[in-house]
MIVEXKE-218837 format. One record per residue (C-alpha): chain; residue number from 1; x, y, z. Coordinates in nm, 3 decimals. Each point is the difference from the previous one (the first is absolute). Example, Ala and Ser with C-alpha at 12.3 -4.5 7.8 and 13.67 -1.06 7.14 Angstrom:
BEGIN
R | cadena | num | X | Y | Z
R | A | 1 | 1.230 | -0.450 | 0.780;
R | A | 2 | 0.137 | 0.344 | -0.066;
//
This chain:
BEGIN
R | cadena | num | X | Y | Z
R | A | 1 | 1.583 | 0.710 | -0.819;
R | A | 2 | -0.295 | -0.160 | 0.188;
R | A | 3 | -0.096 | -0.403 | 0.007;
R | A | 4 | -0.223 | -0.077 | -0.238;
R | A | 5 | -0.240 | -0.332 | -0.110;
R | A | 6 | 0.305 | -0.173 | -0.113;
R | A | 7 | 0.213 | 0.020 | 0.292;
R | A | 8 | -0.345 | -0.104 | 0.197;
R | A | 9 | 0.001 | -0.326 | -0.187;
R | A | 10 | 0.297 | -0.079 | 0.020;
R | A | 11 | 0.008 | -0.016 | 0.357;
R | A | 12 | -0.326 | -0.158 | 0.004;
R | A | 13 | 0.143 | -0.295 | -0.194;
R | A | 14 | 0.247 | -0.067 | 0.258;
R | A | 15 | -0.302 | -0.072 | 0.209;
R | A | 16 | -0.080 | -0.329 | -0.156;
R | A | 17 | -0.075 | -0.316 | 0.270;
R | A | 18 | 0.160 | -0.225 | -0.242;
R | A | 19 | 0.320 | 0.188 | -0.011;
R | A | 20 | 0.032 | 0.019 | 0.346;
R | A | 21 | 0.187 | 0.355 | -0.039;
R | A | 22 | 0.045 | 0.219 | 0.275;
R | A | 23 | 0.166 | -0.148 | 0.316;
R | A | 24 | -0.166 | 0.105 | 0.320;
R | A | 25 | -0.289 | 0.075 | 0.137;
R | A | 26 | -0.066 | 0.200 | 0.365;
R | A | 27 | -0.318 | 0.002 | 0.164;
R | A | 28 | -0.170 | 0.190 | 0.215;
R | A | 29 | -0.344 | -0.046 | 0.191;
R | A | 30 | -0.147 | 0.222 | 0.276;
R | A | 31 | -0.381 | 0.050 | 0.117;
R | A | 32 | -0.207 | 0.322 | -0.079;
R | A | 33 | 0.167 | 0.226 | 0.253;
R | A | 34 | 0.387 | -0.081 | -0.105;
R | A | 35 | 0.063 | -0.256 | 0.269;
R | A | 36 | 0.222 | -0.305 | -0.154;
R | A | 37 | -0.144 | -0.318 | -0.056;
R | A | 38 | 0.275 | -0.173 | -0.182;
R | A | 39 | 0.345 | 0.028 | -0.219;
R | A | 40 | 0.117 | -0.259 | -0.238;
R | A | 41 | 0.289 | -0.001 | -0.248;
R | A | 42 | -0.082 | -0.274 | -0.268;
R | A | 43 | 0.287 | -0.068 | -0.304;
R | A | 44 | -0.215 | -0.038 | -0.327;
R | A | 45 | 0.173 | -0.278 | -0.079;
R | A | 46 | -0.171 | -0.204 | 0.317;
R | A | 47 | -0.367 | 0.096 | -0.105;
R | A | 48 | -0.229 | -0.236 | -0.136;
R | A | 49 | -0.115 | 0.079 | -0.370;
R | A | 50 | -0.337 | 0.110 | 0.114;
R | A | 51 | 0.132 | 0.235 | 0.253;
R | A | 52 | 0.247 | 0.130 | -0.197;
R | A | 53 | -0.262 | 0.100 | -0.254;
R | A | 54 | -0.223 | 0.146 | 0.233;
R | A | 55 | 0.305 | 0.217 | 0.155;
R | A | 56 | 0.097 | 0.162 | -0.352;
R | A | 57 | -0.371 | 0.046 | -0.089;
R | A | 58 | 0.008 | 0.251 | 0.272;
R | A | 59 | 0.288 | 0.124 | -0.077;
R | A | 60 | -0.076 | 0.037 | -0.347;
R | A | 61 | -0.339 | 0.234 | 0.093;
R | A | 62 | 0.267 | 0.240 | 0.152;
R | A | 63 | 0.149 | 0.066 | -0.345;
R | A | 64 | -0.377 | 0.008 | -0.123;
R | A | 65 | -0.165 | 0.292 | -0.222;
R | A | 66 | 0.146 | 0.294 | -0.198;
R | A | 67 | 0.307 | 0.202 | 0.111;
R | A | 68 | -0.201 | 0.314 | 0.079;
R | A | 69 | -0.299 | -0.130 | 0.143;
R | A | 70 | 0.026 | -0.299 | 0.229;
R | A | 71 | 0.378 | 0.044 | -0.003;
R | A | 72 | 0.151 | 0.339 | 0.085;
R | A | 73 | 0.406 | 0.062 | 0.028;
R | A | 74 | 0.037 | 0.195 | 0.309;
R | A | 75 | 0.362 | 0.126 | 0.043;
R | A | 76 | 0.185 | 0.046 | 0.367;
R | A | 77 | 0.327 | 0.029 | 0.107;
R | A | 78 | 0.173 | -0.320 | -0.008;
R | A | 79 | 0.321 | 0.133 | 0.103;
R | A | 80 | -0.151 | 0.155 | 0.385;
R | A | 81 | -0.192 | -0.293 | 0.024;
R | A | 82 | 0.155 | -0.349 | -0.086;
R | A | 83 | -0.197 | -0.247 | 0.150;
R | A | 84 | -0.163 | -0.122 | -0.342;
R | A | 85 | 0.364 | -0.015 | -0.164;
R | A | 86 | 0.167 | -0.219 | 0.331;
R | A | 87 | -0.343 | -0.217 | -0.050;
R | A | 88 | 0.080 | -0.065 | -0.366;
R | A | 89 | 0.359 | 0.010 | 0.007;
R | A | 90 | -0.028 | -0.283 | 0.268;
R | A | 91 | -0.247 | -0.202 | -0.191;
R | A | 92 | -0.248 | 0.014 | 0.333;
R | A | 93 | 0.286 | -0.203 | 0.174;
R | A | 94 | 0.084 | 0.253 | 0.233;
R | A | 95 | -0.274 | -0.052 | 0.304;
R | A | 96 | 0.055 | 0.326 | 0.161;
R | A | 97 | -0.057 | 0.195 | -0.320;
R | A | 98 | -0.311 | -0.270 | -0.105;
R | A | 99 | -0.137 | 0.090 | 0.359;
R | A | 100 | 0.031 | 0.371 | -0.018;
R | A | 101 | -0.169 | 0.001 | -0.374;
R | A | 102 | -0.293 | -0.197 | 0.167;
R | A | 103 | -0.012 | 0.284 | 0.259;
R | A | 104 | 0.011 | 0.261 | -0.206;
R | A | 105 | -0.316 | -0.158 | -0.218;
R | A | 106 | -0.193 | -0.124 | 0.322;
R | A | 107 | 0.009 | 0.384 | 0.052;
R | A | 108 | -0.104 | 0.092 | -0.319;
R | A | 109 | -0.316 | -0.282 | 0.009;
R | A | 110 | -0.088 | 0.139 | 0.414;
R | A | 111 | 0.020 | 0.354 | -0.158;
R | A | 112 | -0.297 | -0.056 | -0.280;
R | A | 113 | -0.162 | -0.240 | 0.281;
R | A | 114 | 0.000 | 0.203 | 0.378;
R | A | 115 | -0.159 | -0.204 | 0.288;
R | A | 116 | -0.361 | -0.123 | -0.087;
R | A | 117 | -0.259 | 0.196 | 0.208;
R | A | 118 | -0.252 | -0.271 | 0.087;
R | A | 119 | 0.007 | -0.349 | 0.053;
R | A | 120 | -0.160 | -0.056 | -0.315;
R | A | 121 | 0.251 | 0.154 | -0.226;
R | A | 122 | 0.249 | -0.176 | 0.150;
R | A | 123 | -0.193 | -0.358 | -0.001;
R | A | 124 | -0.022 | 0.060 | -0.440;
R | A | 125 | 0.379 | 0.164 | -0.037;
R | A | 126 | 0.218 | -0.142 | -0.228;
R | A | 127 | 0.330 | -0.146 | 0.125;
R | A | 128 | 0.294 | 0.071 | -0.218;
R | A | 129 | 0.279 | -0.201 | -0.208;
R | A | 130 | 0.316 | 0.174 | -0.095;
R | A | 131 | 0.189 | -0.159 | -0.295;
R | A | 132 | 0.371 | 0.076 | -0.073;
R | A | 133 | 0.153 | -0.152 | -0.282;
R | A | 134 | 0.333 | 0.012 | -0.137;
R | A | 135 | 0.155 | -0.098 | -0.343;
R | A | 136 | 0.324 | 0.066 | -0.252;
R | A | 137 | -0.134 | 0.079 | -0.414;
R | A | 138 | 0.280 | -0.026 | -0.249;
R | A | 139 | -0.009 | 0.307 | -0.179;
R | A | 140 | 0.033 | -0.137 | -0.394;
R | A | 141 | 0.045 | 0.261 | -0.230;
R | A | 142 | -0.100 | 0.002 | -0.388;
R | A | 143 | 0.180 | 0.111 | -0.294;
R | A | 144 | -0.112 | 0.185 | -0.261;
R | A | 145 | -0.091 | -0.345 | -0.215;
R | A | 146 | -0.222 | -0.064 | 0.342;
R | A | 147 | 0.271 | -0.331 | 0.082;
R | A | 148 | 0.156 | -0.002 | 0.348;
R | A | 149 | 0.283 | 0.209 | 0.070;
R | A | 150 | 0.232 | -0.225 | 0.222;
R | A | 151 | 0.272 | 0.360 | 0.073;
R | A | 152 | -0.275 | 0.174 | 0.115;
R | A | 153 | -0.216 | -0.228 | 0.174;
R | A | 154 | 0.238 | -0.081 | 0.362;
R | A | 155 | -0.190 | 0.205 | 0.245;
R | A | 156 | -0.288 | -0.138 | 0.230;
R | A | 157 | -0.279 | 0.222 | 0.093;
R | A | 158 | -0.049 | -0.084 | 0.415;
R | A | 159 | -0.351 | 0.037 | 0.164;
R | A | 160 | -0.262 | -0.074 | 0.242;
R | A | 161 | -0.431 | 0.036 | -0.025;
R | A | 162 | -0.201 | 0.064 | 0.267;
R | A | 163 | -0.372 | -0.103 | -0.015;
R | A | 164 | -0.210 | 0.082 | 0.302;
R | A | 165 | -0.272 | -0.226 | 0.015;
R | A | 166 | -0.319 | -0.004 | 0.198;
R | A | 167 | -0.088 | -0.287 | 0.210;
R | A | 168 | -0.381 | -0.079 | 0.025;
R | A | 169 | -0.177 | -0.255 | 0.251;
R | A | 170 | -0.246 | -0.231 | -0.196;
R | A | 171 | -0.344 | -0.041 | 0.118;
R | A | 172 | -0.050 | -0.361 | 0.193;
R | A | 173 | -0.148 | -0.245 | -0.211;
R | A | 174 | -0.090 | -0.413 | -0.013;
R | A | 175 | 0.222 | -0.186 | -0.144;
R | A | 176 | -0.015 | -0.405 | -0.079;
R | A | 177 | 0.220 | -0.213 | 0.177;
R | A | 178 | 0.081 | -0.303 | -0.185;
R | A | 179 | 0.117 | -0.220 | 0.288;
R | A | 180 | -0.333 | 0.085 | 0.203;
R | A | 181 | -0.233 | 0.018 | -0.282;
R | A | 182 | -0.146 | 0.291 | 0.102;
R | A | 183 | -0.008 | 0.374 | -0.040;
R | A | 184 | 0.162 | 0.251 | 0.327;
R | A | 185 | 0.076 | 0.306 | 0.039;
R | A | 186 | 0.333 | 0.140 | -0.201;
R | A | 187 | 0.142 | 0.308 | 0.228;
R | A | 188 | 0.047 | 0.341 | -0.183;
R | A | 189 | 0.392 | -0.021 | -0.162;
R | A | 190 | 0.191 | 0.319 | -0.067;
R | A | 191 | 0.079 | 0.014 | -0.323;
R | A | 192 | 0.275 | 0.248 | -0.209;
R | A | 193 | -0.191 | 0.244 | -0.256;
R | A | 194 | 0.120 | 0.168 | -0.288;
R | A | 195 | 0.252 | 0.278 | 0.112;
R | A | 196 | -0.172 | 0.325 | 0.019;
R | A | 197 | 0.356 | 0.241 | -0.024;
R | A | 198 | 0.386 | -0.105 | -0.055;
R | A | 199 | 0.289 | 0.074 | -0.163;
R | A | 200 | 0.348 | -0.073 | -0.251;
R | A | 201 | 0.293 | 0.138 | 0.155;
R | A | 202 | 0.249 | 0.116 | -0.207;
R | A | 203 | -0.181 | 0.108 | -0.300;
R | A | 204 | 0.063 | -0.160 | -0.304;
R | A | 205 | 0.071 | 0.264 | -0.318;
R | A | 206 | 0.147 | -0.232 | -0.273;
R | A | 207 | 0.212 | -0.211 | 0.164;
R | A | 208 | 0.109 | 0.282 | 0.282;
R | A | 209 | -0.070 | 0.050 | 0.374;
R | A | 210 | -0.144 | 0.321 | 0.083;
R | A | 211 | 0.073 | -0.031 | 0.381;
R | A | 212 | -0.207 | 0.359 | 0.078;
R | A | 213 | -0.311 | -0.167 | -0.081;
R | A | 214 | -0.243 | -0.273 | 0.034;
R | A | 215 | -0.237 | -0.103 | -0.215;
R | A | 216 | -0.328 | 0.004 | 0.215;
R | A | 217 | -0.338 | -0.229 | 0.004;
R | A | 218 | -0.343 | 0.095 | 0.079;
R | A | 219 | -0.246 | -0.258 | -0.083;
R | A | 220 | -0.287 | 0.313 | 0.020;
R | A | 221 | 0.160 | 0.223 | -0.235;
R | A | 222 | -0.205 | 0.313 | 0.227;
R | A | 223 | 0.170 | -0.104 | 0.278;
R | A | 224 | 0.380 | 0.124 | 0.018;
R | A | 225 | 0.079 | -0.111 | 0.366;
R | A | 226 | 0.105 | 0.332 | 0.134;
R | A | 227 | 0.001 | -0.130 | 0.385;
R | A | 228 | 0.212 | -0.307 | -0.113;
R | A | 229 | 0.259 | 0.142 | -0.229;
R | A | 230 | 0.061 | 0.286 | 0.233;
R | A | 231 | 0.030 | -0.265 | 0.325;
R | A | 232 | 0.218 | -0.247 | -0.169;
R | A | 233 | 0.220 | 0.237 | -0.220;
R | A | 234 | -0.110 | 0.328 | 0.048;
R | A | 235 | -0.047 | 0.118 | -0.321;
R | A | 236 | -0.290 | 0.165 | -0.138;
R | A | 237 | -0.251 | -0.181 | -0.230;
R | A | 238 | -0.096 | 0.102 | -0.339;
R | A | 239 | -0.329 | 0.158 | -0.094;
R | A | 240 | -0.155 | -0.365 | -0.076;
R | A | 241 | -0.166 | -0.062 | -0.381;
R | A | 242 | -0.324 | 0.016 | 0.086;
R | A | 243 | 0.028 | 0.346 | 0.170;
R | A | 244 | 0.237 | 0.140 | -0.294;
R | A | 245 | -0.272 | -0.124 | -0.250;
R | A | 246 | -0.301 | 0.176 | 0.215;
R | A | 247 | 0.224 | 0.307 | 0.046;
R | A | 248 | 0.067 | 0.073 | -0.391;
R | A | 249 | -0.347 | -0.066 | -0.067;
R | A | 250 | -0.096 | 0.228 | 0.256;
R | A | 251 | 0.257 | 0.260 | -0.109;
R | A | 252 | -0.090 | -0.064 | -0.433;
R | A | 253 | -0.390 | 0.101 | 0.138;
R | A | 254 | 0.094 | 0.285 | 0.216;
R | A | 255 | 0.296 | 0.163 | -0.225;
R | A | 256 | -0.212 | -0.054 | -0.347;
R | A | 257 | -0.332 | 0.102 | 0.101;
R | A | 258 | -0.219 | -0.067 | -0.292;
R | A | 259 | 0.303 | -0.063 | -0.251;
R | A | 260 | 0.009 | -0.331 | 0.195;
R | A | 261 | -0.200 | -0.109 | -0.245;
R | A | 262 | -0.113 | -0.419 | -0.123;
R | A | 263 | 0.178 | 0.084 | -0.289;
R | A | 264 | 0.289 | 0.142 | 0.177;
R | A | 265 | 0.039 | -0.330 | 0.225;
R | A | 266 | -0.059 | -0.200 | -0.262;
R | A | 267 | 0.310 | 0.119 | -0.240;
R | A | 268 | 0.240 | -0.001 | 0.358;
R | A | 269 | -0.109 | -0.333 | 0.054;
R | A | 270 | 0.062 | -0.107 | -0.362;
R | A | 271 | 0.341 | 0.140 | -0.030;
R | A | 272 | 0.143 | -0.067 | 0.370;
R | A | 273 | -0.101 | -0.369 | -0.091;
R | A | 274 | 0.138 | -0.004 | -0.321;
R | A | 275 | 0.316 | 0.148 | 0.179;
R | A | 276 | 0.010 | -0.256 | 0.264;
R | A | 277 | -0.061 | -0.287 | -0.287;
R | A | 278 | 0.313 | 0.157 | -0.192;
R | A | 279 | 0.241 | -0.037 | 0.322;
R | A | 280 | -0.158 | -0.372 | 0.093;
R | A | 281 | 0.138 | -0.089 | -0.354;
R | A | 282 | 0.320 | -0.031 | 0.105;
R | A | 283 | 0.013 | -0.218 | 0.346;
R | A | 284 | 0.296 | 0.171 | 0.180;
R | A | 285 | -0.126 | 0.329 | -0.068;
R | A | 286 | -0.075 | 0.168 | 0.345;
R | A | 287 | -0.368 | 0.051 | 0.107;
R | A | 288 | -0.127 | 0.347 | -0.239;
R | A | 289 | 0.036 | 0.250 | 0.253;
R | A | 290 | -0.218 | 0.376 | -0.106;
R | A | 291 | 0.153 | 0.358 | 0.161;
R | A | 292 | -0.209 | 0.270 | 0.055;
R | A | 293 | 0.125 | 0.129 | -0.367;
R | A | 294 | -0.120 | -0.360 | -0.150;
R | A | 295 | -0.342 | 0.014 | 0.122;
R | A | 296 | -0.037 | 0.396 | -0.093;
R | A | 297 | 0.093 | -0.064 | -0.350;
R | A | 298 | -0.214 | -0.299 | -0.049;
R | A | 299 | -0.295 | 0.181 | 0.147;
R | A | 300 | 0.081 | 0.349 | -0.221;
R | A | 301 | 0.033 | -0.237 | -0.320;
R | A | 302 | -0.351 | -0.116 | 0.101;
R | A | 303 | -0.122 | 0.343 | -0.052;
R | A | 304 | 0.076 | 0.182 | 0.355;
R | A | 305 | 0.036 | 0.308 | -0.020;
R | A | 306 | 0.324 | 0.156 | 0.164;
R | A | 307 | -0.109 | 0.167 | 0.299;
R | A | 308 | -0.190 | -0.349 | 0.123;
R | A | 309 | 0.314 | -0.129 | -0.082;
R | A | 310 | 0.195 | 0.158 | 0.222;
R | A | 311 | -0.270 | -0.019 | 0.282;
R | A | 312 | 0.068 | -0.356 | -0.037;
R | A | 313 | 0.322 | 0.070 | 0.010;
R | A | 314 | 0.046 | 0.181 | 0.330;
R | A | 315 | -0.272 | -0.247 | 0.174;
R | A | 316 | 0.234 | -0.294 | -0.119;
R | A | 317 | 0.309 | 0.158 | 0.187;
R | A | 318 | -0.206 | 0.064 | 0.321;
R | A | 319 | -0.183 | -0.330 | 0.025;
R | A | 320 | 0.270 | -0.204 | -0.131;
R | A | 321 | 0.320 | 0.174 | 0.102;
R | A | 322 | 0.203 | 0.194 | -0.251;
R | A | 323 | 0.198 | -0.224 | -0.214;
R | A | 324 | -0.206 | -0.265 | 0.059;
R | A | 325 | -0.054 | -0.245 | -0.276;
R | A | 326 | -0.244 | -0.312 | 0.052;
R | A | 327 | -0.078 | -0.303 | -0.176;
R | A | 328 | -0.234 | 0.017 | -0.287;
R | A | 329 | -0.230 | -0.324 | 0.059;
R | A | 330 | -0.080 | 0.231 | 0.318;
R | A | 331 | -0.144 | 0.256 | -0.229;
R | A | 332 | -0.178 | -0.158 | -0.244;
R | A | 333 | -0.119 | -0.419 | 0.029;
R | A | 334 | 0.082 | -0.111 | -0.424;
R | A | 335 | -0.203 | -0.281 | 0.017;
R | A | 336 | -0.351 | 0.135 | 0.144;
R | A | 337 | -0.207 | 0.327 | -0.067;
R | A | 338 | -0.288 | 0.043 | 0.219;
R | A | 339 | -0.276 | 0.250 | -0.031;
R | A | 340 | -0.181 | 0.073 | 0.348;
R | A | 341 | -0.333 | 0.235 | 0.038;
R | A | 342 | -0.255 | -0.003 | 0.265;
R | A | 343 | -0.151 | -0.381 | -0.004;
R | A | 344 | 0.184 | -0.144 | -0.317;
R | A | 345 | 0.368 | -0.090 | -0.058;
R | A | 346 | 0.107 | -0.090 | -0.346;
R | A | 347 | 0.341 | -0.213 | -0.062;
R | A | 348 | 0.160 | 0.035 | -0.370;
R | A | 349 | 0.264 | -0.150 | -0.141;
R | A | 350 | 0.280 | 0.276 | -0.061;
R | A | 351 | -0.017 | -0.031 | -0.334;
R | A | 352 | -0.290 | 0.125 | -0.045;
R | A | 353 | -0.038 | 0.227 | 0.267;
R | A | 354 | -0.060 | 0.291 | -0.309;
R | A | 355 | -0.307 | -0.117 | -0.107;
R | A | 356 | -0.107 | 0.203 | 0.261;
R | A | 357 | -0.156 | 0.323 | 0.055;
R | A | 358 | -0.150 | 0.249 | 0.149;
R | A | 359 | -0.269 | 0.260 | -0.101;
R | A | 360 | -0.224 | 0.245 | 0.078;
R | A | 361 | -0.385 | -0.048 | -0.121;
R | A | 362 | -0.276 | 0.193 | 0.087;
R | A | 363 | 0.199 | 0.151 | 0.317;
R | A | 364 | 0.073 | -0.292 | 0.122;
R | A | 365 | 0.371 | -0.197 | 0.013;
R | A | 366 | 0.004 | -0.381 | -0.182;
R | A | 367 | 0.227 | -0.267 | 0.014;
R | A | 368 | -0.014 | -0.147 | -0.350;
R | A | 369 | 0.110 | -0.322 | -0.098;
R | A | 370 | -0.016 | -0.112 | -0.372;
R | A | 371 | -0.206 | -0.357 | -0.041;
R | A | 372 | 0.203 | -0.220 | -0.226;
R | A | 373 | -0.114 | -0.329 | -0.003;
R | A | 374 | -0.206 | -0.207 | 0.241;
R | A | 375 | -0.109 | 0.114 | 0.360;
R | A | 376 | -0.087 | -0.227 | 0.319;
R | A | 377 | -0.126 | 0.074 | 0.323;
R | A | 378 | 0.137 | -0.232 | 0.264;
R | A | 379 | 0.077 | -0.239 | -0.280;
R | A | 380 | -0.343 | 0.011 | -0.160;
R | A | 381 | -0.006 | 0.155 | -0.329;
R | A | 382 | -0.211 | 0.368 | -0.118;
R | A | 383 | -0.076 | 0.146 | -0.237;
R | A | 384 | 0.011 | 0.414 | -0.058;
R | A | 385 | -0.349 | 0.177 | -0.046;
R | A | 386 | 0.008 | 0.123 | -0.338;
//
């Protein structure tokens, strides 16, 4: 079983303001090269409204995005390796543990960030905010008739987020001073971006802890934080969305040859998105994962032939790993089909993504697109030469 949409929001919803939720927050803030700045434990219940709301905002970006994509399971052994389990199983009350967590990140952040090499990289870096929050769900579980089964609905699910938040300087600007009447000079604040990486620990699988993995951020869904994942819990990351989607399009063009065809790509696309519609029907349904076997039988229903088939086949093991399954909104993106040549990109809507096509005339290759009702040019309508 793997965490899915559902178990996402549910979480999420626990990270209402109003509600006033989870219990404690632990804060960390050091400059660019790792030095500490500042720690702070603050009780949610002593923040002020606004503050509390601007606290779960930021921890609400770190459970952002698809599973898949901006949020990746990564699974390490919990067991050799307790420090995340004493943290949560402590509720952040334990300073030693809190302390050696905020090591173990201030490592991660100072491996992704070495020493600046000139003055001036060090006058623009970023300081950095590390946010630890901890907080008990009750796990409610539904019967059959969808009403709340009260026998099977004692346990808690236990965790902490992390968001790791840059910290940039503003510029210096005038600002009015109301006693003086006048305008003088405001100096630059630091101020607490959106978190760029984080992370759930345990992860959440229908109302179960999986303490072997976390459930990993990355704002930049190209970016998989190698230096930081292997400093803090040295684990390895996973291939990161944007390079698995670059890598199967690379390997479709290389393994095909000229059976990757427009009209090849354009019946994948249409089934792996009616497949991934299908699973989204039913919100605890797990993210639609596609093995090597999925994708070769979608592509040979398109009208592969075998032996491309199994070129694809044996690329997928070696780029991907053998065994390797991975999500399907990495493979295929349902909601947009874009057409790129030389100089001109054209954006369809999915739908009707086979109207169209290419041919040969005269010796020469055409993209043809059928003209069904009006046409404008940067919003000004034309008309076709008859």
């Amino acid at each position: 079983m793997r965490m899915n949409q559902h178990d996402l929001a549910e979480i999420k919803r626990r990270l209402n303001p109003e509600k006033r939720n989870p219990s404690l927050i632990c804060g960390c803030y050091v400059d660019y090269l790792g030095h500490p700045i500042t720690r702070f434990t603050l009780p949610v219940s002593t923040l002020y409204e606004q503050e509390n709301e601007k606290y779960m905002g930021l921890f609400k970006k770190v459970l952002s995005g698809q599973i898949g994509q901006t949020l990746t399971p990564i699974g390490f052994p919990a067991e050799s390796d307790d420090l995340l389990l004493r943290a949560r199983d402590t509720a952040l009350r334990d300073e030693p543990t809190v302390q050696a967590l905020f090591q173990r990140l201030v490592a991660g952040i100072q491996a992704e960030h070495p020493d600046m090499q000139s003055v001036e990289e060090a006058q623009h870096a970023d300081n950095w905010l590390i946010l630890l929050m901890h907080d008990d769900l009750d796990v409610r579980r539904r019967d059959v008739n969808g009403e709340i089964d009260s026998d099977r609905s004692d346990r808690a699910f236990s965790y902490i987020l992390c968001a790791v938040c840059p910290v940039k300087q503003e510029k210096s600007a005038l600002r009015y001073v109301p006693t003086d009447q006048v305008f003088s000079e405001r100096m630059p604040e630091w101020l607490a971006a959106a978190p760029v990486m984080g992370f759930l620990f345990p992860l959440y699988e229908g109302g179960a802890a999986d303490v072997n993995t976390i459930l990993f951020f990355s704002k930049d869904s190209a970016d998989a934080h190698e230096a930081f994942l292997k400093a803090a819990f040295d684990v390895e990351a996973v291939m990161p969305a944007a390079e698995q989607t670059d890598s199967f399009q690379a390997l479709l063009a290389q393994s095909l040859g000229a059976e990757c065809s427009l009209e090849v790509v354009q019946e994948m696309h249409e089934t792996v998105s009616e497949m991934i519609a299908e699973q989204q029907k039913d919100k605890e349904a797990e993210p639609l994962m596609l093995s090597r076997q999925d994708v070769a039988k979608v592509l040979t229903d398109a009208g592969v032939s075998e032996e491309r088939a199994s070129a694809f086949g044996e690329g997928f093991d070696a780029t991907f790993g053998a065994g390797a399954v991975l999500p399907a909104v990495n493979l295929v993106t349902p909601k947009q089909f874009k057409v790129d040549l030389p100089g001109v990109s054209i954006k369809m809507d999915p739908g009707q993504a086979d109207l169209l096509e290419t041919r040969v005339i005269d010796g020469r290759s055409y993209l043809l697109i059928p003209v069904e009702g009006d046409i404008s040019v940067n919003g000004q309508p034309v008309f076709t030469k008859v």
